[in-house]
N, CA, C and O of each residue as an XYZ file, in Angstrom:
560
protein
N       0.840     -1.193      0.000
C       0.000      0.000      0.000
C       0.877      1.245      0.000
O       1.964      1.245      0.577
N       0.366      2.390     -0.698
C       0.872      3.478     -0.814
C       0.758      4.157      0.547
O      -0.220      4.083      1.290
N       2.254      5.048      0.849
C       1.807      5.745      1.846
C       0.899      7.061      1.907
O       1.123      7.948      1.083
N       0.287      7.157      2.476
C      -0.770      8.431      2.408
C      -0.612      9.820      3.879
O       0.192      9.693      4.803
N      -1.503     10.936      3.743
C      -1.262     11.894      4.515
C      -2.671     11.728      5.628
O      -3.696     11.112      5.337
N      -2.459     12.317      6.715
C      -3.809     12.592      7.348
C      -5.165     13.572      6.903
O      -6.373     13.537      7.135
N      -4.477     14.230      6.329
C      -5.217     14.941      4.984
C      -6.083     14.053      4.373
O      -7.219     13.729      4.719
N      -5.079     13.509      2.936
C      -6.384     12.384      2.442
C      -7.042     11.298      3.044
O      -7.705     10.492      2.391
N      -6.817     11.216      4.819
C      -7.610      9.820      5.252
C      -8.767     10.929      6.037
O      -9.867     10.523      6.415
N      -8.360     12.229      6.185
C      -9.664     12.965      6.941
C     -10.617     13.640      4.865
O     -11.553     14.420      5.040
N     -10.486     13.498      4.216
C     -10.673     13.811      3.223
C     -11.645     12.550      2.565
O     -12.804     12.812      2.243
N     -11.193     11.424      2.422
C     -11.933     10.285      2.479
C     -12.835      9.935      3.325
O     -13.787      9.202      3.058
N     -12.548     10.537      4.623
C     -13.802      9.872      5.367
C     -15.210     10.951      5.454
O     -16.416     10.715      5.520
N     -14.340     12.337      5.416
C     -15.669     13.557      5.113
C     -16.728     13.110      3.723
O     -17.935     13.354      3.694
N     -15.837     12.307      2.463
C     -16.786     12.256      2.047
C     -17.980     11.448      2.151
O     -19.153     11.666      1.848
N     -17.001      9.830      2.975
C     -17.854      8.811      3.525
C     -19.095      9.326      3.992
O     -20.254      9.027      3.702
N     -18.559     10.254      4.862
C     -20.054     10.835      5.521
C     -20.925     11.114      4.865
O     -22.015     10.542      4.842
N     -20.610     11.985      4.260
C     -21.573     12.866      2.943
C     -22.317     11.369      2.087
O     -23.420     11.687      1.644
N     -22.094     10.430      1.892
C     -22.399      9.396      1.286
C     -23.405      8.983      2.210
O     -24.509      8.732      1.727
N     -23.231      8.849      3.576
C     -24.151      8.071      4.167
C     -25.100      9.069      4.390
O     -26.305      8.816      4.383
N     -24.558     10.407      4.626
C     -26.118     11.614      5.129
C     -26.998     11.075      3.650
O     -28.209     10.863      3.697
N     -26.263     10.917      2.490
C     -27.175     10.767      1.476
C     -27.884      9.617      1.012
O     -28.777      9.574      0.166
N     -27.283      8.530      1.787
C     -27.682      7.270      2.226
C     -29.009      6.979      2.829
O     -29.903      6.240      2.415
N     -28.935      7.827      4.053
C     -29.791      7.703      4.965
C     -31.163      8.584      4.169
O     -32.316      8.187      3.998
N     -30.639      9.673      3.849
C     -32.181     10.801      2.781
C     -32.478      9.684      1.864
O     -33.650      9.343      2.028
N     -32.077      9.211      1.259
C     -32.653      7.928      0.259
C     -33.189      6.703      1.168
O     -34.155      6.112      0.685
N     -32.826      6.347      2.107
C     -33.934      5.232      2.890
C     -35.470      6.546      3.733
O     -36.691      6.534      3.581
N     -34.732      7.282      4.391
C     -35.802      8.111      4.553
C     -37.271      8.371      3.661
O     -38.432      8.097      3.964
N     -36.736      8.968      2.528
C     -37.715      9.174      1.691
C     -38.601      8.168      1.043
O     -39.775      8.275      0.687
N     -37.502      6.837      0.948
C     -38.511      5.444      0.489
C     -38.876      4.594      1.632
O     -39.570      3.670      1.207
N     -38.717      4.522      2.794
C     -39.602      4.114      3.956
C     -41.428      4.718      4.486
O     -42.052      5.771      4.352
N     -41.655      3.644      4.979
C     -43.066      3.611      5.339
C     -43.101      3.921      6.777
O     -43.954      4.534      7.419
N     -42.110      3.426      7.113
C     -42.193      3.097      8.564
C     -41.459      4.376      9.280
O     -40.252      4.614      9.233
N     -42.107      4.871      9.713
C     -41.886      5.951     11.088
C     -40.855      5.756     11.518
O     -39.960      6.498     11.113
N     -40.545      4.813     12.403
C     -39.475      4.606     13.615
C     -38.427      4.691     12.411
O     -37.734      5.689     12.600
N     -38.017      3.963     11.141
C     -37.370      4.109     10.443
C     -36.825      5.382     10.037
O     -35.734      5.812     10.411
N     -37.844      6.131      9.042
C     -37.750      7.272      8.922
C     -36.676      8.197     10.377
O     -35.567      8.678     10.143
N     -37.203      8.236     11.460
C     -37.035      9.086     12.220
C     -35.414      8.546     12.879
O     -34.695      9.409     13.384
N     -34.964      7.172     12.826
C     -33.532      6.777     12.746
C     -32.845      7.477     11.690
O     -32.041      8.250     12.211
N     -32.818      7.533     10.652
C     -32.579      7.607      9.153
C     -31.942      9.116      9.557
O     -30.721      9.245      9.638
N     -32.814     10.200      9.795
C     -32.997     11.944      9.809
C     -32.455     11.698     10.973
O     -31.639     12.617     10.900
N     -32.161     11.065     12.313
C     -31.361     11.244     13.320
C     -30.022     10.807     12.977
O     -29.247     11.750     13.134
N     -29.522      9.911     12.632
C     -28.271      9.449     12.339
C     -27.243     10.211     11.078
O     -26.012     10.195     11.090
N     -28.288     10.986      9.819
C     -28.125     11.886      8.934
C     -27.587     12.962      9.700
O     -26.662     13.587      9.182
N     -28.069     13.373     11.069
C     -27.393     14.726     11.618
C     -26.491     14.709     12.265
O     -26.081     15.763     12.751
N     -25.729     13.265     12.555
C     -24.615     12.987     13.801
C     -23.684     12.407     12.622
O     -23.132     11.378     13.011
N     -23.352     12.737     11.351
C     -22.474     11.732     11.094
C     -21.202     12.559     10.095
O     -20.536     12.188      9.128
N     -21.288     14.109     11.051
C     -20.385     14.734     11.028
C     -18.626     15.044     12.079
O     -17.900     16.007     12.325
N     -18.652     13.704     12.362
C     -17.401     14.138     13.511
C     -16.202     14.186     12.859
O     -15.298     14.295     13.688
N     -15.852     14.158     11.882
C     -14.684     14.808     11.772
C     -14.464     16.181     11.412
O     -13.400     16.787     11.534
N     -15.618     16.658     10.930
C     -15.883     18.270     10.489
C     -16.058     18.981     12.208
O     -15.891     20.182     12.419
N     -16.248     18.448     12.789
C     -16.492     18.995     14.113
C     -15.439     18.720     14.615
O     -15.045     19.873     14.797
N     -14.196     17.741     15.212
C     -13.884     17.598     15.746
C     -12.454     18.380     15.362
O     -11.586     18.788     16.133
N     -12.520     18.454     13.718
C     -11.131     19.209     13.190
C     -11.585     20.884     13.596
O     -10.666     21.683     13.770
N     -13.111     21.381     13.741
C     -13.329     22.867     13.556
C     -12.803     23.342     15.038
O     -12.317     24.427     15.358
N     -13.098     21.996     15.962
C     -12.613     22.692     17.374
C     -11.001     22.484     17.925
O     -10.493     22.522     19.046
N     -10.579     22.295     16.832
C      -9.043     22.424     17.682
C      -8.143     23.701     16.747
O      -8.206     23.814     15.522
N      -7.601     24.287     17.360
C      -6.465     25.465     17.401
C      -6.289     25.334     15.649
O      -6.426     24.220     15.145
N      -5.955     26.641     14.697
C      -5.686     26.124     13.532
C      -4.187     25.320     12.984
O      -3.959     24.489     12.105
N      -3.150     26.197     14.213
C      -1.739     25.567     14.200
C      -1.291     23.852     14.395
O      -0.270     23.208     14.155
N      -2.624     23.533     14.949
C      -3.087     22.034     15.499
C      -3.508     21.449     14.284
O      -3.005     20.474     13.725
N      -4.373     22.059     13.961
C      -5.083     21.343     13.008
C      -4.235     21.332     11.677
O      -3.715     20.243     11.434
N      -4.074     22.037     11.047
C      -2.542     21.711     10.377
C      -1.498     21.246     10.208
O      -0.846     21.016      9.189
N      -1.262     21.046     11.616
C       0.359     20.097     11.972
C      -0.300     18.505     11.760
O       0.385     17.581     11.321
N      -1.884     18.343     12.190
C      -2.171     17.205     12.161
C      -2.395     16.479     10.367
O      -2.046     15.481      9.737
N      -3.150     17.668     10.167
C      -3.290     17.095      8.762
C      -1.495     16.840      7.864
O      -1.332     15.801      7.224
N      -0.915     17.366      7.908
C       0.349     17.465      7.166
C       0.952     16.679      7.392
O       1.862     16.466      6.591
N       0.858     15.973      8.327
C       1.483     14.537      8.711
C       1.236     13.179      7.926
O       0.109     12.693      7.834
N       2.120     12.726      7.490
C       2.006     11.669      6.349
C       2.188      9.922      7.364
O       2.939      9.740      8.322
N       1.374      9.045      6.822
C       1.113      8.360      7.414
C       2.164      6.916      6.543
O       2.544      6.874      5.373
N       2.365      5.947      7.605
C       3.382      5.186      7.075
C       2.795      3.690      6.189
O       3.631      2.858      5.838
N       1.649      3.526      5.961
C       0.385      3.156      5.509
C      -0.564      3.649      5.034
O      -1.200      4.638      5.401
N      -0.712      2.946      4.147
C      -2.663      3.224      3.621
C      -3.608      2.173      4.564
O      -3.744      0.951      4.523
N      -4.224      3.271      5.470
C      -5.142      2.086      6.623
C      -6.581      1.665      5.101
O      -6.542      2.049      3.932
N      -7.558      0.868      5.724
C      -8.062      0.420      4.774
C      -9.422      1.457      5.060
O      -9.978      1.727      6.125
N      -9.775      2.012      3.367
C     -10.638      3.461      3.246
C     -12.353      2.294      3.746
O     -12.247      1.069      3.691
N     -12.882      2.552      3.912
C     -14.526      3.036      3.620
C     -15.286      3.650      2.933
O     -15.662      4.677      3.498
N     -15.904      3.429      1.475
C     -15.684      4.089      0.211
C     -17.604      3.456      0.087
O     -18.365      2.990      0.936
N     -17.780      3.787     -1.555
C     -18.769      2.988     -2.297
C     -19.525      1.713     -1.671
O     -20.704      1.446     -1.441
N     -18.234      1.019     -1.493
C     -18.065     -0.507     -1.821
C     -19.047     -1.095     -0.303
O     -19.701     -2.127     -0.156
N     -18.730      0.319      0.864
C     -19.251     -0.425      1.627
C     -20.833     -0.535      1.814
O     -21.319     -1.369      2.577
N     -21.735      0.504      0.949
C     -23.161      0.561      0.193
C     -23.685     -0.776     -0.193
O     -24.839     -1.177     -0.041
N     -22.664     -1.418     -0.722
C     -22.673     -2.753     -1.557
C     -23.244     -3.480     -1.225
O     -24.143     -3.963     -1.914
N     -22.974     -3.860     -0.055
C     -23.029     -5.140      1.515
C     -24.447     -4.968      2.325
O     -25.068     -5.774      3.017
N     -24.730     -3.544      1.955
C     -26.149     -3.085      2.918
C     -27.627     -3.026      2.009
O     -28.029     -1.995      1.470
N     -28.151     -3.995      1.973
C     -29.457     -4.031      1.481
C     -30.812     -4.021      2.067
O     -31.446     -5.028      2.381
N     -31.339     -2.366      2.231
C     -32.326     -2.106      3.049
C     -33.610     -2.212      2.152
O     -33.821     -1.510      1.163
N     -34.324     -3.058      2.575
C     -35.909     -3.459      2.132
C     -36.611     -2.021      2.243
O     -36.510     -1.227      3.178
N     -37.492     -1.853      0.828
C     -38.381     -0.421      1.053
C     -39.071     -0.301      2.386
O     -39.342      0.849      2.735
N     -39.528     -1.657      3.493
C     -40.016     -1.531      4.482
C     -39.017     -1.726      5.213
O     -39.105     -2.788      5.829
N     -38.113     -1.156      5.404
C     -36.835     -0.982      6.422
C     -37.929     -1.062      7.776
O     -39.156     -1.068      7.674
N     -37.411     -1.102      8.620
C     -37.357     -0.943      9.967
C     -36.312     -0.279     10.590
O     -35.141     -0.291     10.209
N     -36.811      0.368     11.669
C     -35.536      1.189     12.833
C     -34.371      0.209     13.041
O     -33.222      0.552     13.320
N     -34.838     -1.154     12.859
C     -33.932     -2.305     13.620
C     -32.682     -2.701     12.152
O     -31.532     -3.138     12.197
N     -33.507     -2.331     11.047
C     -32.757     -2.745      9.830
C     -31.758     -1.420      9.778
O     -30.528     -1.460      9.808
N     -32.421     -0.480      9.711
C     -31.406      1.001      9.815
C     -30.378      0.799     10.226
O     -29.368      0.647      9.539
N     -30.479      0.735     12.136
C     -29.341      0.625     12.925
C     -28.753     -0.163     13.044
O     -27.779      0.129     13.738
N     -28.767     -1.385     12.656
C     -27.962     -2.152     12.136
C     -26.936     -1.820     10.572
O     -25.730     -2.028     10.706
N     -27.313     -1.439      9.489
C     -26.793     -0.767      8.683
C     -25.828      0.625      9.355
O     -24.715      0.820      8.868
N     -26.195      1.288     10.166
C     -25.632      2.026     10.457
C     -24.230      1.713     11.710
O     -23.147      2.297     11.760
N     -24.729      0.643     12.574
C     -23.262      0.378     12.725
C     -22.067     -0.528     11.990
O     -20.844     -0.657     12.047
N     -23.192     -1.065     11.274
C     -22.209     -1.408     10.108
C     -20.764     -0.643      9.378
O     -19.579     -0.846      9.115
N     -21.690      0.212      9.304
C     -20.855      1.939      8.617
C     -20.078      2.509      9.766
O     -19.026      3.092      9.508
N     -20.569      2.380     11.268
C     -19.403      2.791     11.968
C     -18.299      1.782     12.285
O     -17.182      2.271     12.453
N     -18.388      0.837     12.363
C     -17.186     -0.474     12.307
C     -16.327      0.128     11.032
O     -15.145      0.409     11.228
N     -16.920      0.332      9.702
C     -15.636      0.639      8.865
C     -14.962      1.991      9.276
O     -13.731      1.971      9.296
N     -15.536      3.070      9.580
C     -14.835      4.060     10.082
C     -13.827      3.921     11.376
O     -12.721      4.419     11.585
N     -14.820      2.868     12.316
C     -13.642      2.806     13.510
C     -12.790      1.659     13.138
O     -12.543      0.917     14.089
N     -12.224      1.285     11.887
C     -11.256      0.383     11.350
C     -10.274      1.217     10.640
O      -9.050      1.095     10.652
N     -10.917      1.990     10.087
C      -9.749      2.940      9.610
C      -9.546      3.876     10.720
O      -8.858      4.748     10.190
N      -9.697      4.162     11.727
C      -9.415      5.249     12.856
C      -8.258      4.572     13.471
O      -7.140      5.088     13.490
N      -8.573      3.222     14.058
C      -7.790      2.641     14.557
C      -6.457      2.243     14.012
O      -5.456      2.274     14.728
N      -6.420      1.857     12.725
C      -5.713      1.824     12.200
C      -4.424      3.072     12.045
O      -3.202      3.046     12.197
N      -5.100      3.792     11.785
C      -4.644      5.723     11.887
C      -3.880      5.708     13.103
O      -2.677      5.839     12.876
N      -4.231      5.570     14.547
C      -4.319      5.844     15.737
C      -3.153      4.833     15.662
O      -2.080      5.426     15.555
N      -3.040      3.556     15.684
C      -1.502      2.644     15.776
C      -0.847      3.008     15.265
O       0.271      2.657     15.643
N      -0.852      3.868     14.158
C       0.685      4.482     13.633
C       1.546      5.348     14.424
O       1.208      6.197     15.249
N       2.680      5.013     14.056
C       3.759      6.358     15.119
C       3.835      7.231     14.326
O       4.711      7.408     13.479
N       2.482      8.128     14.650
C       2.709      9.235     13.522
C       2.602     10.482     14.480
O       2.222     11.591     14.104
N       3.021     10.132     15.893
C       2.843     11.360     16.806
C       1.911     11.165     17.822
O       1.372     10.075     18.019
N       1.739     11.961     18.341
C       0.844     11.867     19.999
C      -0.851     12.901     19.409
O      -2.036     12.688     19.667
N      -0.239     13.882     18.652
C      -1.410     14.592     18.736
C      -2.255     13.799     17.342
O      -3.449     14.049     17.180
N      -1.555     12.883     16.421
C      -2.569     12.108     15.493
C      -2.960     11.314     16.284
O      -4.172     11.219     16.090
N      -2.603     10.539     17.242
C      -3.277      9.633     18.082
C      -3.959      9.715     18.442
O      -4.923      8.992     18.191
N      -3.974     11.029     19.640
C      -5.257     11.408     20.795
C      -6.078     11.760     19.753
O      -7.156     11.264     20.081
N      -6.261     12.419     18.492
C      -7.199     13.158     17.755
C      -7.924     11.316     17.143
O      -9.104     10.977     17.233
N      -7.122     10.717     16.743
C      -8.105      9.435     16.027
C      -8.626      8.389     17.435
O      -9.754      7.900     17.500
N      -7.633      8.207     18.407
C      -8.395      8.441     19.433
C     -10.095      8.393     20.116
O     -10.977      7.612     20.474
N      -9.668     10.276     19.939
C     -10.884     10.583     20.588
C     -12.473      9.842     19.229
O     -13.541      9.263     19.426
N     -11.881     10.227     18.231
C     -12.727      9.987     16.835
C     -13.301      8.205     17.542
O     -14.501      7.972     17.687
N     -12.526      7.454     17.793
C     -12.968      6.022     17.689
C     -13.493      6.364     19.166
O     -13.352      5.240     19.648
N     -13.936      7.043     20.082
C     -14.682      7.467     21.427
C     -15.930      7.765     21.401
O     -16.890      7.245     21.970
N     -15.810      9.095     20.334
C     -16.888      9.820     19.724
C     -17.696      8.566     19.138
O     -18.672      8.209     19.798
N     -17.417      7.923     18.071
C     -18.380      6.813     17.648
C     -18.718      5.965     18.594
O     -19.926      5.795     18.760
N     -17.960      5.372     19.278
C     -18.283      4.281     20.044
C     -19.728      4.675     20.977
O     -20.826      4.178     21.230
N     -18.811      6.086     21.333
C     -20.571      6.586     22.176
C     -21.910      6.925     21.302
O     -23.074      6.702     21.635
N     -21.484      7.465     20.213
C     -22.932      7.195     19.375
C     -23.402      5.793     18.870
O     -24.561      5.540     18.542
N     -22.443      4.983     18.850
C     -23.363      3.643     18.556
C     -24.272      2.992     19.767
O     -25.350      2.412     19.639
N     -23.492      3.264     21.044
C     -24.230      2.655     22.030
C     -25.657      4.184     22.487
O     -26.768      3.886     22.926
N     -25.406      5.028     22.345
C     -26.654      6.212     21.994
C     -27.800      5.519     21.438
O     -28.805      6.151     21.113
């Protein structure tokens, strides 16, 4: 594997997100089911933590972190992982959230991954906190 920067692995996963907010508006809109629906539009609004978590630290921080090149390509979360998730037009809340931690296991695989590299203390605590942040929204 090619080596890559913290840049393109926070760059890849912003768009992940953006994939699943648009994920989730497409089960939303073709569900029947309420409880569904209302998982779908809740999980669509939490599945911004790296845009949040990069806006609140210092900009000298946030820079030193991104510019840091990583000694691996950890493994992305892309398309592919859409593939695997086949939600019935009558989804259920139970089919959702299941799909949806689906989608956080690949993110906290590439975090972790991120986070074992010796790529410094402050990429650590930052991927870190990221695999914290999810963990507490899955059990949420």
């Amino acid at each position: 594997m090619r080596a890559t920067s913290i840049a393109e692995i926070i760059e890849h996963a912003e768009k992940f997100e953006q994939d699943l907010v648009e994920f989730y508006r497409e089960i939303s809109n073709h569900t029947s089911h309420e409880g569904a629906r209302m998982v779908t539009d809740y999980i669509a609004l939490h599945t911004r933590h790296i845009k949040e978590m990069l806006s609140e630290l210092p900009e000298e921080k946030r820079q030193h972190i991104c510019s840091i090149p990583l000694s691996y390509k950890p493994p992305i979360p892309g398309k592919q992982c859409f593939e695997f998730i086949e939600l019935p037009d009558d989804a259920t809340a139970d089919d959702v959230l299941e799909a949806a931690i689906s989608f956080d296991e690949d993110l906290l695989q590439m975090y972790r991954c991120v986070a074992r590299q010796d790529s410094g203390q402050d990429v650590k605590e930052f991927f870190e906190e990221l695999v914290q942040t999810l963990e507490r929204n899955q059990v949420e």
